[in-house]
C-alpha positions as CSV (number, residue, x, y, z in Angstrom):
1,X,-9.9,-15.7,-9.7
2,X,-8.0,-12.3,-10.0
3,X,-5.8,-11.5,-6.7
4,X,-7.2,-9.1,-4.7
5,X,-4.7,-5.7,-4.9
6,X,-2.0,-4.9,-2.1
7,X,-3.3,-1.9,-0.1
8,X,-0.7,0.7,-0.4
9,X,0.9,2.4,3.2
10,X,3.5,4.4,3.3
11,X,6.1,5.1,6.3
12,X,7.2,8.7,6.6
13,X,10.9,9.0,8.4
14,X,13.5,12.0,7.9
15,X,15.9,9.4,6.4
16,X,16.2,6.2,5.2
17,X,18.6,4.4,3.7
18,X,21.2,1.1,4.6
19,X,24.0,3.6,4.9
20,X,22.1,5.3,8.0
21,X,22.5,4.6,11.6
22,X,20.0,5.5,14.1
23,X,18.0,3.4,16.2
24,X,14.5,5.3,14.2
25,X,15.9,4.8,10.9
26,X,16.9,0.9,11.7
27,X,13.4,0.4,12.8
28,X,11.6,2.1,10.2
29,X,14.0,0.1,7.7
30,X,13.2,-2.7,8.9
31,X,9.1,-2.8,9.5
32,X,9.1,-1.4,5.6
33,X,10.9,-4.5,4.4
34,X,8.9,-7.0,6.8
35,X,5.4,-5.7,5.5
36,X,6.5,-6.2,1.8
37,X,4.5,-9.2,1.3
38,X,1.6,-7.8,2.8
39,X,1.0,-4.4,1.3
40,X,2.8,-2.0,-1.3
41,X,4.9,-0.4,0.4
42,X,6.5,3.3,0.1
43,X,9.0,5.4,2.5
44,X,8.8,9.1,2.1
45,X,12.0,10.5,3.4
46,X,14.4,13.6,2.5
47,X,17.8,13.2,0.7
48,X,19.7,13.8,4.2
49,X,22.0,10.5,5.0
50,X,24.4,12.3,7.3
51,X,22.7,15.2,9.5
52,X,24.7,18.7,8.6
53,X,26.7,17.1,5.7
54,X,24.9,17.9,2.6
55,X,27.7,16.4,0.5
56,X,26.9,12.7,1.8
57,X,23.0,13.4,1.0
58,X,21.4,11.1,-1.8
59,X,19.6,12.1,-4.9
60,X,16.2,13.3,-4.8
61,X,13.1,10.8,-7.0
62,X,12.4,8.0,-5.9
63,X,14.6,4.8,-5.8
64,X,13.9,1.1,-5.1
65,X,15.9,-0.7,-2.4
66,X,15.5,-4.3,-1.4
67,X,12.0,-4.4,-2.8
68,X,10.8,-1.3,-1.3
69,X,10.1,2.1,-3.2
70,X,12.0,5.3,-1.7
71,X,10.4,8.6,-2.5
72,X,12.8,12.0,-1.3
73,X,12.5,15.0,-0.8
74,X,15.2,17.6,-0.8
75,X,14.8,19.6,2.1
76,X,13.7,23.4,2.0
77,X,13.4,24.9,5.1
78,X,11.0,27.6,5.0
79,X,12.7,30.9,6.6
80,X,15.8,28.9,7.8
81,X,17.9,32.0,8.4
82,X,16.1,32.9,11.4
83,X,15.8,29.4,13.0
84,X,17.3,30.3,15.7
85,X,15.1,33.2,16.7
86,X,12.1,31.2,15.5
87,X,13.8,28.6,17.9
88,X,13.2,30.9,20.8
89,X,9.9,32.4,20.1
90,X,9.0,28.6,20.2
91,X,9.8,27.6,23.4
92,X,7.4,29.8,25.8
93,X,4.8,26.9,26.1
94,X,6.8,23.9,25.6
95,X,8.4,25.0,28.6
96,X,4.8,25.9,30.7
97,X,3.5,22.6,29.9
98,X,7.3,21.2,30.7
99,X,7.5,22.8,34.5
100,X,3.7,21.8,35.0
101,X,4.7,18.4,33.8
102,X,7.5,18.7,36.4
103,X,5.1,19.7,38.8
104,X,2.4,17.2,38.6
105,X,-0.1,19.1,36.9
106,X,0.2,18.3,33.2
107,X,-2.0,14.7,33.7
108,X,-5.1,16.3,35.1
109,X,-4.8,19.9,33.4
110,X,-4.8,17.7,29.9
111,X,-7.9,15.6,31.2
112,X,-9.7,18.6,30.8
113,X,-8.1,20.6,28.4
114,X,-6.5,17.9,25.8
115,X,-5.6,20.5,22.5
116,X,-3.8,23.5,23.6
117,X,-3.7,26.5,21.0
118,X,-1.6,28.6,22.9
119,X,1.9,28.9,20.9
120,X,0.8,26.7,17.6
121,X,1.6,29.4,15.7
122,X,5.3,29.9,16.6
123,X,5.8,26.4,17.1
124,X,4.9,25.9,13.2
125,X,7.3,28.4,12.1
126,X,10.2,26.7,14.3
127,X,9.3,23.1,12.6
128,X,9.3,25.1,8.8
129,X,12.5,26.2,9.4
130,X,14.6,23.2,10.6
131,X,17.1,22.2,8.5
132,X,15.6,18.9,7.6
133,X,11.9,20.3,6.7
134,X,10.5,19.2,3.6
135,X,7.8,21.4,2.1
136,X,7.6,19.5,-0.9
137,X,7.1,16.0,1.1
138,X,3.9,17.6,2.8
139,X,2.4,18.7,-0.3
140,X,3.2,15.2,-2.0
141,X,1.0,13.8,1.3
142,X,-1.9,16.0,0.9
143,X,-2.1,15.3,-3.0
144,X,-2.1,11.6,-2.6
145,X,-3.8,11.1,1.0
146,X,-5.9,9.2,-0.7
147,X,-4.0,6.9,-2.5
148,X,-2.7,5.0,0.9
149,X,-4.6,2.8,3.3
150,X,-2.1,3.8,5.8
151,X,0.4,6.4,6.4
152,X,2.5,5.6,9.5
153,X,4.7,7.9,10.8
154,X,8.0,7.6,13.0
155,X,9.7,9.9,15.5
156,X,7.9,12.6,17.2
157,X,10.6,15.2,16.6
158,X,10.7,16.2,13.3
159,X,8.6,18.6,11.0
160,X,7.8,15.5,8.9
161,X,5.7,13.6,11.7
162,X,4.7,17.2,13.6
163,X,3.1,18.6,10.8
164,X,2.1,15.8,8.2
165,X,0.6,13.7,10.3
166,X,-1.9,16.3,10.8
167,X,-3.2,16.4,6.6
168,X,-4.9,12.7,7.2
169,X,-5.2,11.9,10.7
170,X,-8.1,9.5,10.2
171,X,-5.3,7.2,8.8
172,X,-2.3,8.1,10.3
173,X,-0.9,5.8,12.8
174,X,2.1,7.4,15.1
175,X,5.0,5.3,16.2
176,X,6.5,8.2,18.3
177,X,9.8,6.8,19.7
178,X,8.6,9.0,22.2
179,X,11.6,9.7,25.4
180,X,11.1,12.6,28.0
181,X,13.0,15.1,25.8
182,X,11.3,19.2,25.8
183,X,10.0,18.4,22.3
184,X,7.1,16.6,23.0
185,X,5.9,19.4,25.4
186,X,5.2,21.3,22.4
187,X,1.6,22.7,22.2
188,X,1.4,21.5,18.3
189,X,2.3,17.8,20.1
190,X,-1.3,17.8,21.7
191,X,-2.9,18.2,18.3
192,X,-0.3,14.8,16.7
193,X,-0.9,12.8,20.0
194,X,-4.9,13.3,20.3
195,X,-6.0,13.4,16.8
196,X,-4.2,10.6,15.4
197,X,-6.0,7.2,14.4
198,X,-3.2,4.8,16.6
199,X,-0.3,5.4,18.2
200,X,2.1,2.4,18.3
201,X,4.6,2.3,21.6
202,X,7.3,0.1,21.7
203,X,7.1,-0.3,25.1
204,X,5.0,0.3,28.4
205,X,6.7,2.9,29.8
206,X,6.9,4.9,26.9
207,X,3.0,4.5,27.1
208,X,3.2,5.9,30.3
209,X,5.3,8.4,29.8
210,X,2.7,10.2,26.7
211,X,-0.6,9.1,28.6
212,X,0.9,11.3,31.2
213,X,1.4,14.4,29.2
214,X,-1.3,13.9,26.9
215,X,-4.2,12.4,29.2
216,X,-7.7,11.1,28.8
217,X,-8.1,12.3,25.4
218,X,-5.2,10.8,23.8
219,X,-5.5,8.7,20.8
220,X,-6.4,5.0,21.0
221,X,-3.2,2.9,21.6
222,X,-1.2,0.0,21.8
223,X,2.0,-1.4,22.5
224,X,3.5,-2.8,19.3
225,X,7.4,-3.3,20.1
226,X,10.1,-4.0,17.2
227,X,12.4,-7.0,16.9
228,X,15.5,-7.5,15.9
229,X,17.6,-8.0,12.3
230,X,20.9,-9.1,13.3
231,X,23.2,-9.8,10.6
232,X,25.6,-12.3,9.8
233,X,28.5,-11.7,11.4
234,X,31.8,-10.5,9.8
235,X,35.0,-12.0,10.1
236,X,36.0,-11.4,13.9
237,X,40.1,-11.3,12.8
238,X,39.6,-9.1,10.0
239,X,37.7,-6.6,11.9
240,X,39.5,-6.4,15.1
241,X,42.7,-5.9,12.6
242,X,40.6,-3.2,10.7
243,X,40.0,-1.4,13.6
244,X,42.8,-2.1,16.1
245,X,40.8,-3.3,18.9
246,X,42.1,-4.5,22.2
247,X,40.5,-7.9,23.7
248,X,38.4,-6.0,26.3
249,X,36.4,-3.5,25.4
250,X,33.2,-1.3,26.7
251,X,31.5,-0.7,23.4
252,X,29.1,2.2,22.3
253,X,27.3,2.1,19.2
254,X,25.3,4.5,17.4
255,X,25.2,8.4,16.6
256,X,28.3,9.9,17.9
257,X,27.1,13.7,19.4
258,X,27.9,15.6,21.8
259,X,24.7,15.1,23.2
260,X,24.7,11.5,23.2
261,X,28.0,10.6,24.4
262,X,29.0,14.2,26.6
263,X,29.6,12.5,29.6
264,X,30.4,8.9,28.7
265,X,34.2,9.8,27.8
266,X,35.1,11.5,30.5
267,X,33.6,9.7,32.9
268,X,35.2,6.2,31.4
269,X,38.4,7.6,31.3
270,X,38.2,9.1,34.8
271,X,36.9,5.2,35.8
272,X,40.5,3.9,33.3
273,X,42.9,6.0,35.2
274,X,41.4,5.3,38.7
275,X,41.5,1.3,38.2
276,X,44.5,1.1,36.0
277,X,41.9,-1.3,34.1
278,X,43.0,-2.6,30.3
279,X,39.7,-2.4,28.3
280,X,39.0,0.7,26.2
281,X,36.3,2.4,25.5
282,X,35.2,1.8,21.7
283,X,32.8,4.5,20.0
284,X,31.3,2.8,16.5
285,X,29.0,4.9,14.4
286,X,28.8,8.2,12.8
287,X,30.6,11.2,14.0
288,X,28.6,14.8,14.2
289,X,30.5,17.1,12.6
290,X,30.1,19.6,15.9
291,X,31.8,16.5,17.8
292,X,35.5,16.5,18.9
293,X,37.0,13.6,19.2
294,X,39.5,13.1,22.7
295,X,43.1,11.7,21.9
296,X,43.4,9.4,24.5
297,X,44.6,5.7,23.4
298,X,42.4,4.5,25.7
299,X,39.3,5.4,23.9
300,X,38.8,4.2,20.2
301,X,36.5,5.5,17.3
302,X,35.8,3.1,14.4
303,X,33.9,6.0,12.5
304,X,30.5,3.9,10.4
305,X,30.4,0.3,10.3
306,X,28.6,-2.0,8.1
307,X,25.9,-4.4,9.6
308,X,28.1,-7.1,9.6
309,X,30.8,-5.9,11.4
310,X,28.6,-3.9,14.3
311,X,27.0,-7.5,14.5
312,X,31.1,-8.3,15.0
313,X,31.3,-5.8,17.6
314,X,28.9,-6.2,19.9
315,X,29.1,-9.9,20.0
316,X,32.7,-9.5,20.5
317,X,32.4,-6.1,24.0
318,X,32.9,-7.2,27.2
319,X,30.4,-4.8,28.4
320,X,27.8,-2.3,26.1
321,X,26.8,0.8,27.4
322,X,24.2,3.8,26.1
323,X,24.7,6.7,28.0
324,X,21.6,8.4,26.4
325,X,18.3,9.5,28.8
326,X,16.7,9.9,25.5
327,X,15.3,6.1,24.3
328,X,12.6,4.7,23.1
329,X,13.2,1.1,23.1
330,X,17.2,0.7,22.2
331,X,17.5,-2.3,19.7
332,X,21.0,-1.7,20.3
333,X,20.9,-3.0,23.6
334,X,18.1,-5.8,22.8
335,X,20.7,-6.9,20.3
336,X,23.5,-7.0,22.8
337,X,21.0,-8.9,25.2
338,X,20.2,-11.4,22.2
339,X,24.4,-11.9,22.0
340,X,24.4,-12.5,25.9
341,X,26.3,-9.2,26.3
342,X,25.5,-7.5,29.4
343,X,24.8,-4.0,28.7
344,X,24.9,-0.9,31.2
345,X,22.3,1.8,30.7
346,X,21.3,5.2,31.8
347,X,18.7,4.7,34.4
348,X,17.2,8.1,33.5
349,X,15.9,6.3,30.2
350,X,12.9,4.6,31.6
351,X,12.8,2.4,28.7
352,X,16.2,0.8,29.1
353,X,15.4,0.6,32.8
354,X,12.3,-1.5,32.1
355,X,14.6,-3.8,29.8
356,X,17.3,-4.0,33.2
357,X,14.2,-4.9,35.5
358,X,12.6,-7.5,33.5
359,X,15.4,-9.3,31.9
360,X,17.4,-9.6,34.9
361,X,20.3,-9.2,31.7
362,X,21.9,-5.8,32.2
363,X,22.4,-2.8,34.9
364,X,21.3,0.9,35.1
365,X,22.9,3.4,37.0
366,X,22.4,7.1,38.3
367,X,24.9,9.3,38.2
368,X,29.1,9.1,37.3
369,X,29.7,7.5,40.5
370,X,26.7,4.8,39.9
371,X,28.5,4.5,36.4
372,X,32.4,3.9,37.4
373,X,31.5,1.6,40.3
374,X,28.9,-0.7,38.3
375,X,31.1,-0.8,35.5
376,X,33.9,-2.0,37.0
377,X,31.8,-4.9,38.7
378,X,30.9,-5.8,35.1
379,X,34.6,-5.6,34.3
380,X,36.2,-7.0,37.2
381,X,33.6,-10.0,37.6
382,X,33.3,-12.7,34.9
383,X,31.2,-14.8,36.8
384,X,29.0,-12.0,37.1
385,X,28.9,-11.1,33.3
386,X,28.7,-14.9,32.4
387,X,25.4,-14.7,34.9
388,X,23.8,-11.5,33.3
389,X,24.6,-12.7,29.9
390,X,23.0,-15.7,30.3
391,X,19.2,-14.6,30.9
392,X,19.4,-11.6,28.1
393,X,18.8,-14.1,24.7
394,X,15.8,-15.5,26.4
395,X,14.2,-12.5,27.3
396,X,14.3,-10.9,23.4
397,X,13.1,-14.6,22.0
398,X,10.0,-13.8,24.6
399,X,9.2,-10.0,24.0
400,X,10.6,-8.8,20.3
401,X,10.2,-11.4,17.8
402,X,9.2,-9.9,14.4
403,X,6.1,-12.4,13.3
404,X,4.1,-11.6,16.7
405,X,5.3,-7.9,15.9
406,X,3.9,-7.6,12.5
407,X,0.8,-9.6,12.7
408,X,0.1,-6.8,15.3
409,X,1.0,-4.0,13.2
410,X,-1.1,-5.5,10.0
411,X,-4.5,-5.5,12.4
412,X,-4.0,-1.9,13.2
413,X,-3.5,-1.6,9.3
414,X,-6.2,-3.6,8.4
415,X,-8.6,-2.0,10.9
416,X,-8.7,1.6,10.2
C-alpha cells in the first residue's frame, strides 16, 4: 500500500539561516528541522542575515539546509524613503490603545469592541515600508495558500506575520513571541490576534499578557513552549584562548543593540569599579552597526560565535544575565538553567520572571541598584550559585522537552 503524502506547512520568519542569532530565528530553526519527519516542510524568509548590512545578506531562490527547503525573498520596501514619516503617522492609535492599556481599560474596551479600524490604514503603509518588507513573499503566499496544510508564523513584529498572516487565516497559526513592546498595540494587531486559527504561546504569561490586550474575542489558544538544541560543546581551552577570557565572567549572549544591552554596560562597570570585583563582563553575538562598543578592559566582545562555542560559553559564566524587558521565553537563559548556570534577569520581562519563580534557578531584579547588589551576591557567594545552579537542569527536563513540544504542535496541525 502507497504511503499516504506528507502534508506540506510552511513557517514564515524575517530570517533564517545557521549563521543567524536571535532567540525567534533559533526557535523557528529549530521547530522546522524537528517537524521534518512529519510533514514537508518550507521556511519563507528574506535574504537579510545581518539587520542593516546588506552585504552579509544571502542569495534570493530557494536553498535546502539540513533537510529543510529555504524559500527568500529580497526585500522591497514599498515607499521606504518616507518610513520615517509613515513611522509617525502610525503611531496615533498604537499609542491610544497603549495609555488605555496603561490605564486598565484596554481588557474590557476589547470585550466589546475586539477589531479596531481606526489607523489600519497608516499602520499598513508603516509595515510596507520597513526595511525588511517583502512584497514579493506576500504574493508567493496568496498564490500558493492553498498548497500548505499549515502556514505558521513567528514574531508579531514584522510586516511578514502583520500582514500575511492575514491572506489565509483559516490556516494560519501565530507563534507571536509576543513581550509588552508598543508594537502589539497596533490597531492592524487586533485583526492578526482575533482572526487567526491558533495562536501558540510559549508561556503563561505571555498568554496573559495578549488575552489582556486582545480580550474575549481573541483567537483560540494554547501554550506550546520550545525546548532546547544545545550543541556539543567546543574545546573549552581553545575558545577561552580565541577569545581571551578571564576565569570569571558575567556573560551576555545574543543581539548586541543599543536597545538590548543600553544599560547593562554601564551599570556593570559602575558595579566593577564599586567592588574592585575580577570578573568581566562578556558580550557574545552580533554587533548592530548603530552600536558603539566601550573600551574598557573590563568588558569583552567576542563578536558571532558558532553553536559550539556559545554552548562553551555559557557552560563556562559564572553568572548569565539578559538585560532585555522585551522576552518571550529566552532559551538563552533555559539553556544556561539546563548547564546549572544561574542566570540574572530583568524582572520587567514577565516571562523570565516566571522562569526565576518557578525554577527556584535564577534571580530578577528592578532597577540598577536591584542589578549591582544581586549581582554581586551571585558573585561574591558560591555556595549560593552552587544552590541556584543546582535546581535549574531539572526544571527545563520538566517544562521544555522537544517530543512533548512537537506532539503538541503536530495536533494543532493536524486539527485545522
Amino acid at each position: 500500500m502507497e504511503n499516504t503524502p506528507k502534508k506540506k506547512i510552511a513557517l514564515v520568519i524575517i530570517r533564517y539561516g545557521a549563521e543567524v542569532n536571535g532567540g525567534a530565528e533559533v526557535h523557528c530553526r529549530m521547530l522546522a528541522e524537528r517537524l521534518l519527519p512529519y510533514y514537508r516542510v518550507e521556511v519563507l524568509t528574506t535574504t537579510m542575515r545581518v539587520f542593516d548590512d546588506p552585504a552579509q545578506d544571502y542569495p534570493e531562490g530557494v536553498q535546502v539546509e539540513n533537510g529543510v527547503e529555504v524559500r527568500r525573498f529580497r526585500p522591497a520596501p514599498v515607499d521606504g524613503e518616507r518610513f520615517r514619516a509613515l513611522r509617525r503617522r502610525s503611531k496615533t492609535v498604537r499609542r491610544i490603545r497603549y495609555y488605555l492599556s496603561k490605564a486598565g481599560l484596554l481588557r474590557p474596551l476589547a470585550d466589546r469592541h475586539p477589531r479596531w479600524g481606526w489607523g489600519c490604514t497608516a499602520e499598513r503603509r508603516y509595515f510596507e515600508a520597513q526595511k525588511g518588507h517583502t512584497p514579493a513573499m506576500l504574493h508567493f503566499i496568496a498564490e500558493h495558500r492553498d498548497d500548505y496544510a499549515a502556514l505558521i508564523f513567528m514574531n508579531y513584529f514584522f510586516s511578514q506575520t502583520v500582514l500575511g498572516s492575514l491572506i489565509a487565516p483559516e490556516k494560519t497559526i501565530l507563534i507571536p513571541l509576543a513581550h509588552p513592546d508598543r508594537s502589539l498595540y497596533y490597531s492592524l494587531q487586533t485583526e492578526v490576534f482575533t482572526r487567526v486559527r491558533h495562536i501558540a504561546f510559549n508561556a503563561p504569561a505571555e498568554e496573559r499578557l495578549c488575552r489582556g490586550l486582545f480580550g474575549r474575542a481573541m483567537a483560540p489558544g494554547s501554550v506550546l513552549g520550545a525546548g532546547l538544541d544545545p550543541a556539543p560543546e567546543s574545546d573549552w581551552a581553545e575558545v577561552r584562548a580565541k577569545y581571551g577570557l578571564p576565569e570569571r565572567y558575567v556573560l551576555y549572549l545574543g543581539r548586541i543593540t543599543p536597545g538590548k544591552v543600553r544599560t547593562l554596560i554601564p551599570d556593570f562597570l559602575r558595579y566593577a569599579e564599586r567592588s574592585g570585583t575580577d570578573a568581566k563582563l562578556v558580550l557574545a553575538g552580533g554587533i548592530d552597526p548603530a552600536f558603539r562598543k566601550t573600551d574598557s578592559p573590563r568588558v569583552l566582545f567576542t563578536g558571532f560565535v558558532s553553536d559550539a562555542e556559545k554552548s562553551a560559553l555559557i557552560r563556562h559564566a559564572t553568572v548569565m544575565v539578559n538585560p532585555s524587558p522585551h522576552e518571550s521565553l529566552s532559551l538563552l537563559m533555559l539553556e544556561a538553567l539546563a548547564a546549572g548556570v544561574p542566570a540574572l534577569v530583568n524582572g520587567r520581562a514577565e516571562v523570565m520572571k516566571d522562569h526565576c519563580e518557578k525554577s527556584g534557578a535564577a534571580w530578577w531584579y528592578r532597577g540598577k541598584r536591584d542589578f549591582r547588589r544581586k549581582l554581586h551576591r551571585l558573585l561574591t557567594d558560591d555556595g549560593l550559585r552552587r544552590e541556584l545552579g543546582a535546581k535549574g537542569p531539572a526544571y527545563v527536563r520538566a517544562h521544555y522537552d522537544w517530543e512533548g513540544i512537537i506532539r503538541k504542535l503536530r495536533g494543532i496541525i493536524d486539527r485545522l
